[in-house]
N, C-alpha and C positions, 0 to 999 in steps of 0.2 A: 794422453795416451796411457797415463800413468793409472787414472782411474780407471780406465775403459778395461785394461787387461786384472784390475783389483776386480772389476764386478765381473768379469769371465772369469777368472779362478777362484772368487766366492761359489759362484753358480756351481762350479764344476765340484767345489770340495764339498757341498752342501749333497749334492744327487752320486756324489759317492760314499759320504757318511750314509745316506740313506740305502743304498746297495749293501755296503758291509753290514750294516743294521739287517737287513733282510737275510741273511746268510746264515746269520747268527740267531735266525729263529723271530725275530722282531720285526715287525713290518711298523711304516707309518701310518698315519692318517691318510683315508683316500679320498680323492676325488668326492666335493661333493657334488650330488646327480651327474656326475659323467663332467663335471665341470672344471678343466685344466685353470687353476691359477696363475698369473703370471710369476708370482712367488712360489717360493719352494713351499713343499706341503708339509703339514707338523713332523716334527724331524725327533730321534729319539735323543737321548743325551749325550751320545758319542757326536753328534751333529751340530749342539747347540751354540757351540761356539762359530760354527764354520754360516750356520744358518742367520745367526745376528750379524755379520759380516753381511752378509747377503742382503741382508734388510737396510742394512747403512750403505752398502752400495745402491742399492734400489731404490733410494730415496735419492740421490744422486745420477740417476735416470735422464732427467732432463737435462743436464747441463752435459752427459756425457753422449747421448744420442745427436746435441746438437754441435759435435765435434767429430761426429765420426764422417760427416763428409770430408773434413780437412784431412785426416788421419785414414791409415789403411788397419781394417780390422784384423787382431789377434787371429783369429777365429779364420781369415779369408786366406792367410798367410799358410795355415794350416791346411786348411781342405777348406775349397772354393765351390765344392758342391754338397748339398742334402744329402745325408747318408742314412739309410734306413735304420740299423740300430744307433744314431745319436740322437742319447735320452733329450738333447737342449730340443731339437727339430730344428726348423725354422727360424731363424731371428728375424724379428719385423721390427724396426725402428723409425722413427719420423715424429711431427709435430704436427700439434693440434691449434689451430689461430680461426680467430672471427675475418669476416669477411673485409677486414681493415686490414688486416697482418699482425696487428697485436696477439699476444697469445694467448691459450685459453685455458686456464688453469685447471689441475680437480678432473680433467675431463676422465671420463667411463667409456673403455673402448671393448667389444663384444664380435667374436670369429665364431662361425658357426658353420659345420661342414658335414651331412651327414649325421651319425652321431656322435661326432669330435664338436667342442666346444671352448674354446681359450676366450679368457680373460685378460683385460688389460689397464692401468692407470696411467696418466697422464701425469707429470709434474707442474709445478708453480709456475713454471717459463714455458706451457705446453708439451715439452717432449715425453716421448712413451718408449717403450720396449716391451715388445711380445714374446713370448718362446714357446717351443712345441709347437710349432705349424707345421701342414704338411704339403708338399706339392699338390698344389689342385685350385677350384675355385670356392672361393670361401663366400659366406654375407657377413658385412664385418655391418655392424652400428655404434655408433657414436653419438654419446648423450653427456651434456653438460648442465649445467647450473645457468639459468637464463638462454639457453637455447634449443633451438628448432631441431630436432630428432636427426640423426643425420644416416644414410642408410646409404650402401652400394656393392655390388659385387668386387670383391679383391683374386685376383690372381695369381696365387701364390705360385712361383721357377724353382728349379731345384736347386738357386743358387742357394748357399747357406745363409747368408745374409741379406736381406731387403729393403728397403726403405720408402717411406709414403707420407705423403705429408696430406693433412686434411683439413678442408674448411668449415666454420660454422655458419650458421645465420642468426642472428640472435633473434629471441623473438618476445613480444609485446605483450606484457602481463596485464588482466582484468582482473580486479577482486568481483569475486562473485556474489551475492548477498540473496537470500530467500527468507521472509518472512508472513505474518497472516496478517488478514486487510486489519488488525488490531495493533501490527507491530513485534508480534511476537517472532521469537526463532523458530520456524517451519519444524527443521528437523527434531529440535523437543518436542513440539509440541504433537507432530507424529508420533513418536516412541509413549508419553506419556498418554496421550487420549487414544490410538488407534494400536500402539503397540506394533508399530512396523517398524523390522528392524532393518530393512532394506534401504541402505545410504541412497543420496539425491545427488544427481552430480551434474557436471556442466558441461558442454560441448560447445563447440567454437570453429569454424569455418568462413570462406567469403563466400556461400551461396548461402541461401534459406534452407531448413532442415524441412524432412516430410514431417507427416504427425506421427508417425511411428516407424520403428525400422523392425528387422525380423527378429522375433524371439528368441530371447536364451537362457539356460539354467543359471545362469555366475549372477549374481546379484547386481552386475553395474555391465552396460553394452558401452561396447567400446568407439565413438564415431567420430567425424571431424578431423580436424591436423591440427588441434591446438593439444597441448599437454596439459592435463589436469593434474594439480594438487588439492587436494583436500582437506578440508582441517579434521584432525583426528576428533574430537569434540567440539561441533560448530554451536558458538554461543553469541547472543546479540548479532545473528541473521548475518553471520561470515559465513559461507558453506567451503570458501575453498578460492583459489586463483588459477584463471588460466591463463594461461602462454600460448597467445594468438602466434600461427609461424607467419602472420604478412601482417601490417600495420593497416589498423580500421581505415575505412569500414569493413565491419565483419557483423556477423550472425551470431549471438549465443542461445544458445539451448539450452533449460533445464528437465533434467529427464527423472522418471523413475523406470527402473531398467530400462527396455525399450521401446517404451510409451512418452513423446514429446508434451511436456505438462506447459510449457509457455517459450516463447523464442522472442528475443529481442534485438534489434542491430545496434550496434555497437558504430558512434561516429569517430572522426578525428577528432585525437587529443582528451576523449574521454578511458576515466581508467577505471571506472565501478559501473557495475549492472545490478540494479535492484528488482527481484520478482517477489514481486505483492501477490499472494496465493489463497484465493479462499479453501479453508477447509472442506469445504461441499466439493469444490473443484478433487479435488485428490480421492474423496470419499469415491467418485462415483470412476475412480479408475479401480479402484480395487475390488478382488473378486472372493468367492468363500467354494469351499466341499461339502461336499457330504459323505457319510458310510457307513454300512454295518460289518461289523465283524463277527462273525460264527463260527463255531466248530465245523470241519469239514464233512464227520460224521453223523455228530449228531444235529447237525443245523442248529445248536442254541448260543446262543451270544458266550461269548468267553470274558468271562470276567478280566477286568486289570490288564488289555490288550491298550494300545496305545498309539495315535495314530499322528503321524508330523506329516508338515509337509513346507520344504524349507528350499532356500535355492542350493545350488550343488559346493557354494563354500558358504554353509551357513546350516551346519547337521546339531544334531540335538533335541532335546524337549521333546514338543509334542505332547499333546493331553490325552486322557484316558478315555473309554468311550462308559456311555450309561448302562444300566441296567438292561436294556432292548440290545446293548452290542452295538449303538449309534452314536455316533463322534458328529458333529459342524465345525471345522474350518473356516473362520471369517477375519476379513480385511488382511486377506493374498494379495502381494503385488502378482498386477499382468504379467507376464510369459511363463517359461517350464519351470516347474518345480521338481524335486524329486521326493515321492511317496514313500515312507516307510510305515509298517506296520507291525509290530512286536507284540508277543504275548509269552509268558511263561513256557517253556517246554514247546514250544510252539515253532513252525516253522517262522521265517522272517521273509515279509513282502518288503521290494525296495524295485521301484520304478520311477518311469518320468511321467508327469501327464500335463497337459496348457490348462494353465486359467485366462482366461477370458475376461476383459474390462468389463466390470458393473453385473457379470455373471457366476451364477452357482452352479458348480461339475457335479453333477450327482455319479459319484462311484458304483452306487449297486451295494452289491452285498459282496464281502469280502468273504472267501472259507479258508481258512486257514488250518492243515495236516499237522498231526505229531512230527516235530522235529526227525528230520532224517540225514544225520550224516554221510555226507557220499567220499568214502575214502578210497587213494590210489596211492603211486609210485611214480614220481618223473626221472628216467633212465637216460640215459648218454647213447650214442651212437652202437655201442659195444653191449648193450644190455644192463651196462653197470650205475650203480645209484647216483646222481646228479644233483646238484642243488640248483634252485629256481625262484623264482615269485610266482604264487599261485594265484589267477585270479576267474572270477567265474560270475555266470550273468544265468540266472532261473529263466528260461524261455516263457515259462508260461504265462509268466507276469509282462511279458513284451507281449503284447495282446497289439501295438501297432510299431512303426518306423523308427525308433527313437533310438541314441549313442545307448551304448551298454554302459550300466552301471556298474561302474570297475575300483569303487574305494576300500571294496573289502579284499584282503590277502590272509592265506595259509601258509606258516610255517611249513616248510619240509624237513625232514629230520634226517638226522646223517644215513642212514639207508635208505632215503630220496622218499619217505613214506609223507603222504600229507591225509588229515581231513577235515573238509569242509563242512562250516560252522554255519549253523543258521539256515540249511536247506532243508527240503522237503519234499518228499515225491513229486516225479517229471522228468522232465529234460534240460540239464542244464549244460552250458557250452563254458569247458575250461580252459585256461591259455596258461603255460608256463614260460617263463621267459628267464633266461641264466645270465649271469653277469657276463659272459663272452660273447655275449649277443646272438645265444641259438634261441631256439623256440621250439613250443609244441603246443597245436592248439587240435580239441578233439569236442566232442558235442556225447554227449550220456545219459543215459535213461538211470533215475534213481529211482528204485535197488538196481545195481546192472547186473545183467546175465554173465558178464564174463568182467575177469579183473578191469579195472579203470589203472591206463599203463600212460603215461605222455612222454611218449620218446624224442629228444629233443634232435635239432639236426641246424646246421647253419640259416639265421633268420635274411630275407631278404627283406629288402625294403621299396614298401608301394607307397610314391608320394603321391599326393591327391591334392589336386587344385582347381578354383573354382572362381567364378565371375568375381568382379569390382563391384560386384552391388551388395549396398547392407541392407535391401529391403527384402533378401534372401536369405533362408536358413538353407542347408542341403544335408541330408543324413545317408550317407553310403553303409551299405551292409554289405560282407563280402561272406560269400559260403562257401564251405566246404563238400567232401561227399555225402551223398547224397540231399544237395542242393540246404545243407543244414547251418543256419548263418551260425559265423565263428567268430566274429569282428563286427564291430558297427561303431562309427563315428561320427559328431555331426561337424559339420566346418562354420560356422559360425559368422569367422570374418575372413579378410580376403585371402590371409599368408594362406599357407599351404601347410597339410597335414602329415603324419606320417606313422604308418603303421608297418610293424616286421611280423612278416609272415612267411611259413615254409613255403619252398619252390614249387612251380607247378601253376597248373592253368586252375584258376579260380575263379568263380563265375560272382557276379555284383548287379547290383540295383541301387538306384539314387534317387530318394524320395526329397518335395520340399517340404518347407514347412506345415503344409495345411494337408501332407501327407498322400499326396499327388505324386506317381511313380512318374520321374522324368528321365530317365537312361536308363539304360542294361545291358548287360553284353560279359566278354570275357575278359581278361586280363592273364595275362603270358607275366610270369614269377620267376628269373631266376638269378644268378649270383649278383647280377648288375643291376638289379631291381627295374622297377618299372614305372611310370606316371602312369596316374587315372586322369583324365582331363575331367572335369565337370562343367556340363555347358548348360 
């Protein structure tokens, strides 16, 4: 009892140091990406002492979570219900054990609700403690060290305190091995002779794998119910281990993105998979571009323009084009890539486009306009200057269905003034989006006739979900007025997606992969947000 009420008045002196700190002009560290820790967040020096307190009780987590069934809680003695302003929220308490009863130490617990997100650890005897939850239904997941992914809907009451106790499965590790019919390690010998920087990895299930599953831009498709590790530098033909979630027999895969290069079954009581690969085998998955790049005026090639094409975590490089304004692109892994195109003073091309196994995309000719900044103002409800992230997608380089390319952001400046870097005459569609979670998304002609204003106003939220099959890609676009798309996402795999957009009726379209329109229709936007079903 004696700990239990040391780690409630640590908590409490630690998220009061941090109040008085705020008052005082100093604020702490915050949230990163919106991500609630179960520990207090970096505390100023009025707090440090109260905050190492915190941290010594927190490491004492487990042994005092597995006492509070015997004991009545501080905290329930107090107020026995969720109260909207208590900074703690929620207390979730309870144990994490393998499907033996033993416990599961280390274990990584994960609440996810809307756009609320807590964190949570486990201690050495299993026990955990969460805080900040709120009434409602959460996806909590639970991931350990030698086990099977653990995932379920949690129902968080408005009691103040809860408890939950959770099972693992352990599951069955494969070393994975890829080498060439000479013995060599695959993955070098890729990077060195073909220069592919796209990692090989392994999938694992109890059925057979297709030969391919649906394209994506990330450099590695995610498939199977085995968990993959990888070795950061595979050398002497170790690629990585997987963590079958049922004991063989099973199926492993190895893949480059979403292209199946060789699949093997895995029997009982074996713990290695070796894939003997010819080099020719992999060559003839890989594909190349083509382009010219020219003045949009005067149609003559632009010198020192520069052409990449790279998966969507893998930006960079890219080589210069010749003398003609003509670049080749060779040995692309299959599926999307994203195109950029750079030249001095120059506007900046940045889209998606497929390569194709054992196939050359001829691009055409690229023209490329003097750079044209498209400058505005994102305002608040009342006309007044707002801060935001500014992000914007050139339409006219979406020539078909594809997610908008959204890695580039504008500064806004304390009178809510932003402008956009690397554009060039057209139409491009911008979205602001503020730490309170308003939004403002608008579509613009560059030069525009009238100010470019983005008035922000409470964001809803459209979740979008979509079939159990990964032999599907799907790309929703959703528009604005005058039918002028504002949004576009693709969903990839099977969770579900989520975009915040202003209220109101909003018209959409869902294309698949091979860019075949398969639904359309409207969507109703307001405070309580909405689902798009994807069929």
């Amino acid at each position: 009892m004696t700990k239990w009420l040391a780690w409630i008045v640590a908590m409490e002196a630690v998220l009061c140091a941090v109040l008085g700190a705020a008052v005082l002009g100093r604020e702490g560290a915050p949230d990163v990406d919106g991500v609630a820790d179960v520990r207090a967040p970096a505390t100023p020096p009025a707090a440090v002492t109260a905050a190492a307190s915190a941290d010594a009780a927190l490491a004492q987590a487990s042994e005092v979570a597995s006492q509070s069934a015997a004991t009545s809680s501080a905290r329930q003695a107090a107020r026995a219900k969720y109260q909207s302003d208590d900074l703690l929220g929620v207390m979730l308490t309870g144990t994490v054990r393998w499907r033996d009863g033993t416990p599961v130490g280390g274990a990584s617990l994960w609440a996810a609700r809307d756009k609320q997100n807590v964190r949570g650890e486990g201690g050495p005897d299993g026990a955990f403690a969460m805080l900040r939850l709120t009434p409602g239904e959460w996806q909590l997941t639970v991931r350990a060290d030698g086990a099977v992914d653990h995932a379920q809907a949690l129902v968080v009451t408005d009691d103040a305190e809860q408890t939950l106790d959770v099972t693992l499965d352990r599951s069955f590790p494969v070393r994975v091995l890829a080498v060439t019919a000479d013995g060599k390690d695959l993955t070098t010998v890729l990077r060195t002779e073909l220069g592919l920087s796209d990692s090989l990895v392994a999938a694992g299930q109890g059925h057979a794998f297709p030969e391919r599953f649906a394209p994506t831009d990330y450099g590695v498709v995610f498939v199977g119910d085995a968990k993959w590790h990888g070795e950061m530098n595979p050398k002497d033909g170790l690629l990585g281990t997987l963590r079958l979630a049922a004991a063989p027999p099973a199926h492993v895969a190895l893949l480059l993105r979403h292209v199946v290069i060789e699949q093997q079954r895995v029997e009982p009581g074996h713990g290695e998979v070796r894939f003997v690969v010819a080099l020719d085998a992999v060559k003839k998955l890989l594909g190349s571009a083509t382009v010219r790049v020219v003045d949009a005026t005067t149609q003559l090639p632009i010198a020192g323009a520069r052409v990449a094409l790279a998966t969507s975590n893998r930006f960079g490089g890219g080589q210069p084009v010749d003398d003609e304004g003509r670049a080749r692109v060779e040995n692309l892994s299959p599926g999307l890539m994203v195109l950029t195109i750079d030249a001095k003073d120059r506007e900046a091309l940045q889209t998606t486009v497929r390569i194709e196994p054992g196939a050359t995309l001829d691009l055409g000719t690229i023209a490329l306009d003097k750079a044209l900044p498209l400058a505005g103002r994102v305002v608040d409800a009342a006309g007044k200057p707002a801060t935001a992230e500014v992000r914007w997608t050139e339409l006219k380089w979406r020539t078909t269905p594809t997610e908008f390319v959204t890695n580039r952001g504008a500064r806004v400046e304390a009178d809510g003034t932003f402008s956009l870097w690397g554009t060039g005459p057209g139409r491009i569609a911008v979205s602001a989006h503020a730490p309170d979670g308003q939004v403002a998304v608008g579509v613009f002609d560059n030069p525009p006739a009238q100010p470019v204003v983005l008035q922000l106003q409470p964001g809803c939220a459209l979740k979008i979900t979509r079939p159990r099959d990964p032999s599907r890609t799907f790309t929703v676009t959703v528009f604005g007025p005058g039918r002028q798309p504002v949004a576009a996402i693709t969903l990839e795999r099977e969770h579900p997606a989520m975009l915040s957009l202003p209220a109101g009726r909003h018209a959409f379209e869902v294309h698949d992969d091979t860019g075949r329109l398969t639904q359309s229709g409207d969507v109703d936007l307001g405070a309580g947000g909405a689902t798009l079903e994807v069929r």
